[in-house]
Legacy VTK file of the C-alpha trace (Angstrom):
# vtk DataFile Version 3.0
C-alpha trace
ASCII
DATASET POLYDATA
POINTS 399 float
0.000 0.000 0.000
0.770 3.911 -0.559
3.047 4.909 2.638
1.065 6.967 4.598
3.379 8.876 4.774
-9.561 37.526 17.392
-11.051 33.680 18.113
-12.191 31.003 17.226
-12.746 29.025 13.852
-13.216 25.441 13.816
-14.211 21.690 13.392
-17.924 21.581 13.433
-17.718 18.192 15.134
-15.890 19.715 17.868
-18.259 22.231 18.800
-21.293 19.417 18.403
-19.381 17.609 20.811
-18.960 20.594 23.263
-22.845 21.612 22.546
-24.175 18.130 23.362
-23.189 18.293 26.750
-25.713 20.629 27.914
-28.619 18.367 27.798
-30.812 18.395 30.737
-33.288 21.484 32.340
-31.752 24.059 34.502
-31.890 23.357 37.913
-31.667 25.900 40.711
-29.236 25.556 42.687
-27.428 24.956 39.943
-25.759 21.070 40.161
-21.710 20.503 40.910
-20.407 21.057 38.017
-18.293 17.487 38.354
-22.121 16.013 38.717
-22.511 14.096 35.532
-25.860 13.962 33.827
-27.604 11.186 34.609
-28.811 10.697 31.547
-27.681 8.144 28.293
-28.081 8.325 24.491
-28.597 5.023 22.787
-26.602 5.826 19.456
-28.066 4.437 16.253
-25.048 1.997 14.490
-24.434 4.657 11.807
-24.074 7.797 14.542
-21.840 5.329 16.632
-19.388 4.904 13.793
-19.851 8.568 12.516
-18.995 9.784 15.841
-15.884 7.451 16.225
-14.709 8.753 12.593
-15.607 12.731 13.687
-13.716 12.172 16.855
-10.490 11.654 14.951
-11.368 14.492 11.723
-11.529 16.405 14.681
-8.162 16.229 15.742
-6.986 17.215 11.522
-9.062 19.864 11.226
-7.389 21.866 14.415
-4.165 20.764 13.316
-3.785 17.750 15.923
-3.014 15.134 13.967
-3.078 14.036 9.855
-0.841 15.316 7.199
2.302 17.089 8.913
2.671 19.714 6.075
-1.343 20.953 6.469
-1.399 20.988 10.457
-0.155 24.260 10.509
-2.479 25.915 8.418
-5.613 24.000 10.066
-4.417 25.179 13.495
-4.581 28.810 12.434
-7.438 28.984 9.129
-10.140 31.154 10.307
-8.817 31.982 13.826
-10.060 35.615 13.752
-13.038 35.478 12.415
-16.129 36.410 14.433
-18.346 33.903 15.890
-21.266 34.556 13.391
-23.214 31.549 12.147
-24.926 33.331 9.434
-21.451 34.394 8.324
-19.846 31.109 8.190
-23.201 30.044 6.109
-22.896 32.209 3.379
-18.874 31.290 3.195
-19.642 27.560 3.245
-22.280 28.135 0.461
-20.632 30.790 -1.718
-17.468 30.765 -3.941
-14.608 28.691 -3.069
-12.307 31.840 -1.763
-14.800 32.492 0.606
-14.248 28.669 1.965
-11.014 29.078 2.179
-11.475 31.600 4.846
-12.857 29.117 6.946
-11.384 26.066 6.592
-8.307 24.595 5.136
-8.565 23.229 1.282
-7.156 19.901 1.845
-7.603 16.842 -0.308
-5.984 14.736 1.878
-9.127 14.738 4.251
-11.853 14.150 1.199
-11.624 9.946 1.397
-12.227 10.160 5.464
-14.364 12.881 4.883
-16.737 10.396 2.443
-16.662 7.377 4.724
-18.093 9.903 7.248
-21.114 11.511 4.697
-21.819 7.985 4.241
-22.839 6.845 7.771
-23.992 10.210 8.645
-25.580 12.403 5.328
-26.226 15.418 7.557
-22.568 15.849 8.276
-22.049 16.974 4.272
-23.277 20.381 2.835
-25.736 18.882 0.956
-26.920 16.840 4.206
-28.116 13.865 1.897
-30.734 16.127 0.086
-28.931 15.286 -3.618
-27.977 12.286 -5.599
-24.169 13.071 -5.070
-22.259 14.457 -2.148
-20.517 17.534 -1.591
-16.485 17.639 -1.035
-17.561 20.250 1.692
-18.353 19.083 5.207
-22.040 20.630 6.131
-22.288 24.829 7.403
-22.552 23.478 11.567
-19.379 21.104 11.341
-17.394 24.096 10.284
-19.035 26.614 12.525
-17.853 24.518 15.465
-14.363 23.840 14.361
-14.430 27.297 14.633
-15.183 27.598 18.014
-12.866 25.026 19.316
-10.568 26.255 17.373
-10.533 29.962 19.328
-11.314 27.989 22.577
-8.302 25.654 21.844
-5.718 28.474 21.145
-6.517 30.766 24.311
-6.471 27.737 26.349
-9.823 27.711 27.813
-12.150 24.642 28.307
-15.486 24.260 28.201
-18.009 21.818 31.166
-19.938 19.467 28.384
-21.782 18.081 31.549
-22.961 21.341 32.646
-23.895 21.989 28.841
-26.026 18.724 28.648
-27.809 19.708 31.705
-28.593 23.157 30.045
-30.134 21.666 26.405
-33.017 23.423 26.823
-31.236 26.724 26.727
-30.665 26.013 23.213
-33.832 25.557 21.882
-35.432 27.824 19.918
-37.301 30.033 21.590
-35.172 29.906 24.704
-33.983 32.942 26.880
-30.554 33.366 26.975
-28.479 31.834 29.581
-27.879 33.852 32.431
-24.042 35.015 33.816
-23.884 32.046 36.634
-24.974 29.521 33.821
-22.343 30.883 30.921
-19.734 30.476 33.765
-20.524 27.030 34.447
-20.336 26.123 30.735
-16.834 28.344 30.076
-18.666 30.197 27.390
-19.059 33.947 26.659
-22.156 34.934 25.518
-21.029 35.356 21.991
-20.173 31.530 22.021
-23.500 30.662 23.460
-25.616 32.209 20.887
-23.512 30.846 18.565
-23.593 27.590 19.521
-27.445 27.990 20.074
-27.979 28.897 15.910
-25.799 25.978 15.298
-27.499 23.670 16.982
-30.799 25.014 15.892
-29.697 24.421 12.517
-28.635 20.870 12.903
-30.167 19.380 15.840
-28.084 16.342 15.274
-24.988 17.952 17.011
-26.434 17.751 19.991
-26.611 14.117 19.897
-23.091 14.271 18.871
-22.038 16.596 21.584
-22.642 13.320 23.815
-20.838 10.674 22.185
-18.081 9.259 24.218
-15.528 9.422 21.605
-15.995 12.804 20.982
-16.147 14.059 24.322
-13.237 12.098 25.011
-11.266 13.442 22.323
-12.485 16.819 23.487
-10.891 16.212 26.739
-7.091 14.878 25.422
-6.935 17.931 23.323
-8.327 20.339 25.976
-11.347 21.538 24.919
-13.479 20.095 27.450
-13.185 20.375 30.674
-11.822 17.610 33.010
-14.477 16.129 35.567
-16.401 12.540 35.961
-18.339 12.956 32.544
-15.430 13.195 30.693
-13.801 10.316 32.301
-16.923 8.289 31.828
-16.616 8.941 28.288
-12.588 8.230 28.156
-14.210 4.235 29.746
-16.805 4.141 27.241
-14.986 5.185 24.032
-13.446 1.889 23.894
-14.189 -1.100 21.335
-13.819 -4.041 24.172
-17.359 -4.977 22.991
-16.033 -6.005 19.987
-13.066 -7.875 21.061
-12.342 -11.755 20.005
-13.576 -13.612 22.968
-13.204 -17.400 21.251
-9.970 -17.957 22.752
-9.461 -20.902 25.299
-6.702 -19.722 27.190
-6.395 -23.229 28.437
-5.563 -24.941 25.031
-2.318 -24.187 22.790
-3.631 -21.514 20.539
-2.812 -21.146 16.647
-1.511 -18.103 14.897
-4.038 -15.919 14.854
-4.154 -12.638 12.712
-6.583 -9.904 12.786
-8.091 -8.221 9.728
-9.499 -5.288 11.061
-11.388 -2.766 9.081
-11.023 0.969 9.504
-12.898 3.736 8.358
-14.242 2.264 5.437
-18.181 2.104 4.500
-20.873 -0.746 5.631
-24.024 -1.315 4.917
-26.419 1.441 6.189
-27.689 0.831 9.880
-25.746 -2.413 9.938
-23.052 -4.306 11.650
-22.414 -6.427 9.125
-20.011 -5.028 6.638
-20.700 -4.396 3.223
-20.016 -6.423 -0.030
-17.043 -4.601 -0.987
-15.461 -4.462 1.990
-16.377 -7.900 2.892
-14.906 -9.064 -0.643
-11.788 -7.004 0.681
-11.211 -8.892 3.760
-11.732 -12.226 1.593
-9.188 -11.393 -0.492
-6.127 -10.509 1.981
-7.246 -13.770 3.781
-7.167 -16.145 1.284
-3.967 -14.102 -0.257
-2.064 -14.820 3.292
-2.994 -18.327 2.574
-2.044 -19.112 -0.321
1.068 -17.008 0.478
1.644 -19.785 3.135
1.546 -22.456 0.878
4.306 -21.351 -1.816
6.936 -21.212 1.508
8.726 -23.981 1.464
9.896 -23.321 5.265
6.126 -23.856 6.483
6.307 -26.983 8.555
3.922 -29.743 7.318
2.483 -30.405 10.757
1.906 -26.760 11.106
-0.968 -25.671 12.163
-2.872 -22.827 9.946
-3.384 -19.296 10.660
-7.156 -18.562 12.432
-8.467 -14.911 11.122
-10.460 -12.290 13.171
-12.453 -10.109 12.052
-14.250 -7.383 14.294
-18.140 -7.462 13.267
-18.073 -3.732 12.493
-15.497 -0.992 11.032
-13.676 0.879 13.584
-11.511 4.379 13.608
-7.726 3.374 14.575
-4.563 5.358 13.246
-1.552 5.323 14.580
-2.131 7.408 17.887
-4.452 5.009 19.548
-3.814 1.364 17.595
-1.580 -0.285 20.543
-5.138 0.595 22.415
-7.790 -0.112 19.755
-5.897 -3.828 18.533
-5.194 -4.143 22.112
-8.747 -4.428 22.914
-9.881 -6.258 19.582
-7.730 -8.852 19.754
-4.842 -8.750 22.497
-3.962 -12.010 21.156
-3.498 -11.375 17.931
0.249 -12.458 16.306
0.090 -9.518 13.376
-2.931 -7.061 12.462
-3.855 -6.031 9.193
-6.005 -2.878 9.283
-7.788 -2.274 6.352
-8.508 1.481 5.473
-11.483 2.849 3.074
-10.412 4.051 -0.327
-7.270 7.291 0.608
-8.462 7.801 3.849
-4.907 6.653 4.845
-3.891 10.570 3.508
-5.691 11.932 6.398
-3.598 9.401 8.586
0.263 10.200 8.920
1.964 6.566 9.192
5.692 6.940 9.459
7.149 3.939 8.444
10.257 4.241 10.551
7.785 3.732 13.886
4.167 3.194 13.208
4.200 -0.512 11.203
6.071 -3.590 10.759
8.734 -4.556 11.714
8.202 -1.512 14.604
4.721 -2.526 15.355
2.879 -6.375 14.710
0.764 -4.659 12.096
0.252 -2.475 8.643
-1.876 -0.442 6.963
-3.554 -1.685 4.078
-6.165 0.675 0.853
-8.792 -1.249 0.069
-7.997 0.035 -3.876
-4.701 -1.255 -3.401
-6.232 -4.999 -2.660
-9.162 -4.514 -5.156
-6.594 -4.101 -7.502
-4.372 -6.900 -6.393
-1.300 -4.409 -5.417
-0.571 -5.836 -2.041
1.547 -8.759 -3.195
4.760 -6.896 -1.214
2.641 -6.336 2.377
0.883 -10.019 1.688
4.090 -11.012 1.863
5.596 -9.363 4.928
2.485 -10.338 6.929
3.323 -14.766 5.921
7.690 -13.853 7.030
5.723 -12.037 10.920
4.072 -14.820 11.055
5.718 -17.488 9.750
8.397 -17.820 12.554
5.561 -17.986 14.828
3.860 -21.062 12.937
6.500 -22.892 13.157
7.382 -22.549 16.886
3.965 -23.363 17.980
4.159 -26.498 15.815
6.981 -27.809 17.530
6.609 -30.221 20.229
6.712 -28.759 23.928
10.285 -29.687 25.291
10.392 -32.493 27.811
12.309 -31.528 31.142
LINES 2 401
5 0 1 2 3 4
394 5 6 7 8 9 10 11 12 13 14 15 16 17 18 19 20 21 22 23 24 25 26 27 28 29 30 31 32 33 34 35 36 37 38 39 40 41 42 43 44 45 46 47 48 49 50 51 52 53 54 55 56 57 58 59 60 61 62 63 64 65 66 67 68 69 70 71 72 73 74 75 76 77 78 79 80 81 82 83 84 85 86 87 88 89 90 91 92 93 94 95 96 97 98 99 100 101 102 103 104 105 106 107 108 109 110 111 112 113 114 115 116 117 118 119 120 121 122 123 124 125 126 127 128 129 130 131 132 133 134 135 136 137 138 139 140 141 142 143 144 145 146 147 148 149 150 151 152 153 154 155 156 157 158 159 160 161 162 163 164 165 166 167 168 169 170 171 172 173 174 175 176 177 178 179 180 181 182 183 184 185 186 187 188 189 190 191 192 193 194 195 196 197 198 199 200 201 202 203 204 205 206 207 208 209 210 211 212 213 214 215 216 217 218 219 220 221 222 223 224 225 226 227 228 229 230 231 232 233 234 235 236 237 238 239 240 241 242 243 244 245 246 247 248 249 250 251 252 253 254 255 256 257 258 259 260 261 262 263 264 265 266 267 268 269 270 271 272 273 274 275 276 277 278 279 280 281 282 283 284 285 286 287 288 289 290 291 292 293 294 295 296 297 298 299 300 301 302 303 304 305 306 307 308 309 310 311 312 313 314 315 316 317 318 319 320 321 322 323 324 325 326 327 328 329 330 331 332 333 334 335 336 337 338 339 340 341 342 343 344 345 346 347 348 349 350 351 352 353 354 355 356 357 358 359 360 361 362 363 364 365 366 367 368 369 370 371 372 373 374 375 376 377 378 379 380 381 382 383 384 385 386 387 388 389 390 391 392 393 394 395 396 397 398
């Protein structure tokens, strides 16, 4: 595969994120602000996987992580404009030069950015109302990059909690929140009408506001506040549910390697993965196979490799795939993660650090295997492996 090698503008998902948090009535007295709301979202399978995926374009848009030579410019694009949602509308839907202003150009986000419109529509300017999607993310995603964009580069943070348990403040009609209620938030009243036209645009951010991966992501780049909510959501943005629990630890195990798919489309509200992909997967397993079979080293008594396969795609890139394989499959000998078509652009994999033979795993574009032009990584995944085989088919030593 292809080596991956004023205030406030911002990632629209971030501000959803921040937004969601202020779901529940206004009490009086007002709650601890460490109180977290006692309320739950059940996520549909498609915002659950959205959410995951926004959690990391998150982190590129502000100039976290992804390309190296565009973080610079997404850390900075748009950082003195004002906080005016009806301005950022008429940017996102008027010429080109007028998008620029708000948001970096960058191709190298447009395959991540796809996988995304397809498990969410409303995420995409043209929020699933047309036959063919725009290369723009929709007007709210970029109004809230904006905001946790300023937020992010004056160093303040803001309470999701204490925003959940204010939702109703931003419904329409609302009164404004008073000063004791901006302070619990961290907002200025600038930010909180803001946020309040955003989210009466696209309701859907508020949802979003309360996904564990995004508020956890919120947290790590210090956005959102510390306090129990955010921890709970650093314990529940975790793929442990999805983790290979066939092993008998009690029996000698055989190789085992993991084919995990990663930001890459399924089937709409399902969590079984679609017929491309699932072609994909077919291909690189009977490819390591047959691999196998030409190497004349492979001991005849060997036993063959056993695959696993997560039952739904999941967002891992360098940063966090000791964690995410570690909780798939912890038992797993090599990992091959399998990426949607260039969304490994929006992913910086050095090579000297972040695969094989540094890590048990690679990277792999599912055009590269559709196209059968992964004979080189097929082939570094059989020699991992291979010594492994071969030890485990040797008889245990008697003392």
């Amino acid at each position: 595969m292809k080596i991956i090698a004023g205030r406030r503008p911002a990632l629209t998902l971030v501000a959803i994120v921040i937004l969601l948090g202020a779901c529940s009535p206004i009490k009086r007295p007002f709650p601890p602000v460490s109180t977290p709301p006692t309320s739950e979202l059940v996520f549909t399978e498609n915002e659950q996987i959205a959410g995951e995926i926004m959690a990391y374009l998150i982190q590129v848009v502000l100039g976290v992580a992804g390309a190296p030579e565009k973080r610079q410019a997404w850390s900075t694009r748009g950082l003195d404009l004002p906080l005016d949602f009806t301005m950022v509308s008429r940017r996102m839907h008027g010429p080109v030069p007028l998008r620029a202003e708000l948001m970096v150009l960058d191709t190298n986000i447009l395959g991540l950015s796809r996988v995304l419109y397809h498990y969410d529509p409303r995420l995409n300017l043209f929020k699933g109302t047309r036959d063919t999607q725009s290369l723009y993310p929709c007007t709210e995603l970029m109004a809230i990059r904006l905001l946790l964009l300023q937020k992010r580069h004056y160093g303040e943070t803001v309470s999701i909690a204490t925003m959940i348990r204010h939702l109703d403040l931003f419904a329409s009609g609302s009164r404004d929140a008073a000063g004791e209620e901006l302070t619990a938030m961290g907002l200025t009243m600038e930010e909180f009408r803001f946020l309040k036209a955003v989210f009466q645009s696209e309701p859907a951010f508020l949802r979003y506001m309360q996904h564990p991966f995004i508020v956890s992501t919120l947290r790590k780049i210090g956005v959102a506040r510390p306090d129990a909510f955010t921890l709970a959501a650093d314990l529940k943005a975790s793929y442990d549910q999805l983790s290979d629990r066939s092993r008998n630890e009690t029996e000698a195990q055989p190789v085992t390697v993991a084919l995990v798919p990663a930001m890459i489309p399924a089937t709409d509200e399902a969590e079984s993965p679609s017929g491309d992909y699932t072609q994909a997967l077919k291909t690189v397993r009977t490819a390591i196979k047959n691999e196998l079979k030409r190497r004349p080293d492979l001991p005849t008594s060997a036993p063959r490799p056993v695959f696993f396969i997560p039952e739904r795609p999941v967002t891992i890139y360098p940063e966090n795939a000791d964690r995410v394989i570690g909780q798939l499959c912890p038992t797993a000998d090599f990992t091959v993660i399998l990426m949607g078509k260039n969304v490994y652009r929006a992913v910086f994999i050095d090579p000297d650090t972040d695969i094989y033979p540094h890590k048990r795993w690679l990277y792999l574009d599912i055009d590269d295997v559709r196209y059968g032009q992964t004979d080189a990584d097929i082939e570094t995944v059989v020699s991992a492996i291979l010594p492994v085989i071969a030890a485990r088919a040797m008889p245990p030593s008697k003392t």
